[in-house]
C-alpha positions in Angstrom: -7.4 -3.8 -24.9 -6.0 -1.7 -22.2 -3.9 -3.8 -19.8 -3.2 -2.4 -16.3 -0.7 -4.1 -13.5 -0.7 -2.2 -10.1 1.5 -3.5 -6.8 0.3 -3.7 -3.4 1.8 -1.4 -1.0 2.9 -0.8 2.3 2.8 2.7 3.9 3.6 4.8 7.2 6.6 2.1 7.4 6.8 2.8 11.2 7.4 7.0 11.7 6.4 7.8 8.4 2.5 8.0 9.2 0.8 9.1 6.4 3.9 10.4 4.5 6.0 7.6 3.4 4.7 4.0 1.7 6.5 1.5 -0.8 5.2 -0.8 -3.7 5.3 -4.3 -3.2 5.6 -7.0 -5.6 2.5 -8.3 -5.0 -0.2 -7.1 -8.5 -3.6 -6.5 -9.3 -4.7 -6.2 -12.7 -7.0 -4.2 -14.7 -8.7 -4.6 -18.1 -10.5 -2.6 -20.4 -11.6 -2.4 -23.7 -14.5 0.1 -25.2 -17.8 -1.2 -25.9 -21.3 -0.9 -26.7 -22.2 -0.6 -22.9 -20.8 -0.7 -19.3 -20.1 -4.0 -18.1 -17.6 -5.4 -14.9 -16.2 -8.8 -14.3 -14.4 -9.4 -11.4 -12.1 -12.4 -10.5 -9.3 -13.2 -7.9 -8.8 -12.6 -4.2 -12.1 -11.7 -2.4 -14.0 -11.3 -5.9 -16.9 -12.3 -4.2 -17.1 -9.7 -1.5 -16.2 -6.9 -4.5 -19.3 -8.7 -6.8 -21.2 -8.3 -3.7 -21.2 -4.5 -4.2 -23.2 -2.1 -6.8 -21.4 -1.3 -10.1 -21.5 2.5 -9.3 -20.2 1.6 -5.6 -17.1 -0.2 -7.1 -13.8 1.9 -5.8 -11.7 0.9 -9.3 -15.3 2.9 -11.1 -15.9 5.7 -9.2 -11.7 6.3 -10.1 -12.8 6.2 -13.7 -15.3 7.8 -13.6 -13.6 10.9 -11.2 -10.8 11.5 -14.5 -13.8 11.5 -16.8 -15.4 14.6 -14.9 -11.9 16.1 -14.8 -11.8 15.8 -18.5 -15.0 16.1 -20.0 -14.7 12.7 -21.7 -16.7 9.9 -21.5 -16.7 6.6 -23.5 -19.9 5.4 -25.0 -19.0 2.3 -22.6 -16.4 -0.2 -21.4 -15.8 -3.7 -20.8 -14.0 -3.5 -17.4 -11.8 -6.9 -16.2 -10.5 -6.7 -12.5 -8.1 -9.7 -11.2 -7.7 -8.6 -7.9 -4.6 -10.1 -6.0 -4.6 -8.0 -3.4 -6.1 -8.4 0.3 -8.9 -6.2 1.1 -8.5 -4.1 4.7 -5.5 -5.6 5.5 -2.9 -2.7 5.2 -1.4 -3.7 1.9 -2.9 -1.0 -0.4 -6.5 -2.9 -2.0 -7.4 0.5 -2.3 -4.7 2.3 -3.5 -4.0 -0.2 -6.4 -8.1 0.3 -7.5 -7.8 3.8 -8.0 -4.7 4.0 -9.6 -5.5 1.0 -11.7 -9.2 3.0 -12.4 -7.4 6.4 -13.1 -5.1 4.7 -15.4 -7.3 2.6 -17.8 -9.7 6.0 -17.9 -6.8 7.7 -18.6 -5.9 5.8 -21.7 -9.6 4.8 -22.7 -10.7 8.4 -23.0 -7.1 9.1 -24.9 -6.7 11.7 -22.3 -3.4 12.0 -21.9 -3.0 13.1 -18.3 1.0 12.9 -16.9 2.1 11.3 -13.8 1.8 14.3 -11.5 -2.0 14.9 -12.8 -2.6 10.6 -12.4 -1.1 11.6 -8.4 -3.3 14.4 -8.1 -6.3 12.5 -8.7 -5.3 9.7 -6.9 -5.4 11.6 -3.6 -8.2 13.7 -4.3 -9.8 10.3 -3.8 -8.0 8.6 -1.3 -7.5 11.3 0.6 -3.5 11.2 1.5 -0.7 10.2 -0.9 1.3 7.6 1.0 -0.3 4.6 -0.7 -1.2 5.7 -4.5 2.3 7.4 -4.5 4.1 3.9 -4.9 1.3 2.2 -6.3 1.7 4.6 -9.1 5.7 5.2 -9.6 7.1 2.2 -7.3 9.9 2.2 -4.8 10.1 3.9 -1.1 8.0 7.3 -1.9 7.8 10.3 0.4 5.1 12.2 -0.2 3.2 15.4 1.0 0.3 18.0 0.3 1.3 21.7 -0.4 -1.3 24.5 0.1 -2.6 24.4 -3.5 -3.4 21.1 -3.1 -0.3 20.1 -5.7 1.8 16.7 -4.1 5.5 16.4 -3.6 7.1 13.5 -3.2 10.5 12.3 -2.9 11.4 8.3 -4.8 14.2 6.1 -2.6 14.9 3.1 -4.6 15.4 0.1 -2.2 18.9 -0.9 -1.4 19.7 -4.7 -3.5 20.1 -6.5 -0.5 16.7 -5.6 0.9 13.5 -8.1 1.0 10.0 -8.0 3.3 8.2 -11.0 5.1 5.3 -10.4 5.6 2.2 -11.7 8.3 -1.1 -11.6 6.5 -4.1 -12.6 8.9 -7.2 -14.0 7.7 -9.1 -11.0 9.6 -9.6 -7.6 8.2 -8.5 -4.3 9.7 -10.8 -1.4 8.4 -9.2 2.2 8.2 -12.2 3.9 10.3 -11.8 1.2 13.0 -8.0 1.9 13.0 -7.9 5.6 13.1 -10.5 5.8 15.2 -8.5 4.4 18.3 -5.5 7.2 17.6 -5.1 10.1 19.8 -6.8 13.7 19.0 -3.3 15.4 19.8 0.4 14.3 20.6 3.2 15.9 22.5 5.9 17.8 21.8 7.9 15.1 22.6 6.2 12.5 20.4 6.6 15.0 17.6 9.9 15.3 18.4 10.7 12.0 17.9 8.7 11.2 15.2 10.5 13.8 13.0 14.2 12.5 14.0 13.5 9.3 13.8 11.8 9.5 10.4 14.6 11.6 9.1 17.1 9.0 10.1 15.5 6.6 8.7 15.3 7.8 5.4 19.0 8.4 5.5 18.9 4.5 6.2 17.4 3.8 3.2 18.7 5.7 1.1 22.4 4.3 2.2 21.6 0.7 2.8 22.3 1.2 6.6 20.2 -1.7 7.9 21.1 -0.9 11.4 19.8 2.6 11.1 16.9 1.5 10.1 16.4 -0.6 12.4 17.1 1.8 15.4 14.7 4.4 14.0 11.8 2.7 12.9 9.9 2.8 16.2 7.0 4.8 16.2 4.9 7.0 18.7 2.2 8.0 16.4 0.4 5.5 15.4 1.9 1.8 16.2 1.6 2.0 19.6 -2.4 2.1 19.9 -3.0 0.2 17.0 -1.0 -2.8 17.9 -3.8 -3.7 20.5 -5.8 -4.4 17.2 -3.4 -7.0 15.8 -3.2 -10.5 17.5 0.1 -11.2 19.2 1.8 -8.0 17.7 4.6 -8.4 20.1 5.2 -11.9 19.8 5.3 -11.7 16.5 8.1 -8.4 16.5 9.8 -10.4 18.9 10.2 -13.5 16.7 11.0 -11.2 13.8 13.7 -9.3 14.8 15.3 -12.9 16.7 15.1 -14.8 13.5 17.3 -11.5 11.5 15.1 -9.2 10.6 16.8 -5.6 11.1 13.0 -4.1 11.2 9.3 -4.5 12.1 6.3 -2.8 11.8 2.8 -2.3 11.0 1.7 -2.9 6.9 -0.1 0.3 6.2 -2.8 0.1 9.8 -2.8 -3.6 9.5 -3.9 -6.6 9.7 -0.7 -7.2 7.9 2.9 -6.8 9.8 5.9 -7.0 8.1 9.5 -7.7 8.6 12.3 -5.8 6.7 15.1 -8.0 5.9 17.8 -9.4 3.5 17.7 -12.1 1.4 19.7 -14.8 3.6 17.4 -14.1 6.6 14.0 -13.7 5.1 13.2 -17.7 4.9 14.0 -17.7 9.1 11.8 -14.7 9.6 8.6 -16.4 7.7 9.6 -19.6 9.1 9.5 -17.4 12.7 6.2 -15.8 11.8 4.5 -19.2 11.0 5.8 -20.6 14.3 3.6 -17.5 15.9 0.5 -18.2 14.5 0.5 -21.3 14.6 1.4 -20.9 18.7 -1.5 -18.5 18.8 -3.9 -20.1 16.1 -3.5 -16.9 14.0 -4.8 -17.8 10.9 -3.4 -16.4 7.7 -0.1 -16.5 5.6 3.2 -15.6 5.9 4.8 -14.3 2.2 8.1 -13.3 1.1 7.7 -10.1 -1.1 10.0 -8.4 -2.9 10.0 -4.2 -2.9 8.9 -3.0 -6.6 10.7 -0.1 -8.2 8.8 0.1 -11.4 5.1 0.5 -10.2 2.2 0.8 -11.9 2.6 -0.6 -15.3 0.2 -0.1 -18.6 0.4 -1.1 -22.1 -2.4 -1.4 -25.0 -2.7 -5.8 -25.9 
């Protein structure tokens, strides 16, 4: 049996819109073995929304079957095993960790041999943009890009020791159209301006540990500011964040999720700070302590 573990992740990370995500320790897991015919079991988080859908429809099967085309293999059939741990449409990577997890198990069903860049390739074929498959796959802090040929690039920052996350996860779902849809068709000079020094800056922050850095650079003009009308109480909750120690705040991914950058001594005072919101606002949901995950997407053969 082919055994497939896949974190959740977290991308844009404030001025890093579509560029820059990081794996989370947070794991969905995938299961395959060859058999006489196609079958899918599905367990965990949600499983009853993702049995709700057809088999073909299924994002983790349309990944398989997307490196089987690639490499004119196909398996007479499979006995496929999701445990999904992993919210759906709430900015913590659901998607990216199907299709990774899918590409991955194809990958080693077929025998096919495919490295990490060709895995990556694929992987944003069908997502569309690298900034969540790119951890999901290799771990850490990831920036990533598309060239002209279509090839990614991508650039691994392991987390500083001292760093942890706390993070909001609302009961209610965020979808990717609805977010994107209430971004701007163009930005200023000025916006772009800022975006690219404070991104830059704050890549020098991670890379160095410099907390305060970070925390002076993460504000975003791109995206944050017209997507935080989606997300109930985004201010409060920022607010409470950064006065209970966290050096950072910002969108998960488009959200539902928001999430608090921290180190370890703070992070109980920050969920305790983010529970104190939604309960003030009856916010359902949960607030989670999650480690950053430097080794990624992990497979072995049981």
């Amino acid at each position: 049996m082919i055994r497939v573990r896949v974190p959740a992740t977290t991308a844009n990370m404030g001025p890093g819109y579509d560029v820059l995500g990081m794996a989370l320790s947070q794991y969905s897991t995938f299961q395959c073995q060859e058999d006489d015919k196609i079958s899918l079991f599905i367990e965990g988080l949600e499983s009853q929304k993702l049995l709700g859908q057809d088999h073909k429809d299924n994002l983790v099967v349309r990944s398989m079957n997307h490196l089987f085309e690639y490499v004119n293999k196909y398996p007479k059939g499979y006995k496929l095993e999701i445990i999904n741990d992993i919210p759906l449409a709430r900015g913590m990577g659901s998607s990216a960790s199907a299709i990774v997890g899918g590409l991955l198990v194809a990958n080693h069903l077929v025998d096919a041999k495919l490295g990490q860049d060709q895995i990556l390739m694929l992987a944003t074929q069908i997502e569309g943009h690298p900034d969540n498959v790119a951890p999901a796959l290799m771990g850490n802090i990831v920036l990533s890009a598309m060239v002209d040929d279509n090839q990614v690039i991508y650039h691994s920052i392991h987390p500083f020791e001292d760093m942890t996350c706390v993070l909001f996860i609302p009961d209610y779902e965020v979808s990717t159209n609805m977010s994107r849809s209430v971004l701007p068709k163009s930005i200023s000079m000025a916006d772009a301006v800022h975006t690219s020094g404070h991104l830059s800056l704050m890549l020098a922050g991670f890379m160095t540990g410099n907390k305060d850095l970070i925390g002076k650079t993460m504000a975003d003009k791109l995206h944050e500011p017209y997507r935080k009308g989606l997300i109930k109480s985004f201010d409060d909750f920022k607010a409470a964040a950064l006065d209970a120690g966290a050096f950072a705040f910002s969108l998960s991914g488009s959200g539902s999720t928001i999430i608090a950058y921290c180190d370890h001594d703070s992070a109980p005072s920050v969920k305790d700070a983010f529970e104190t919101i939604s309960q003030r606002y009856e916010i359902s949901g949960a607030s989670k302590i999650i480690a950053p995950c430097s080794k990624g997407a992990v497979c072995e053969v049981v």
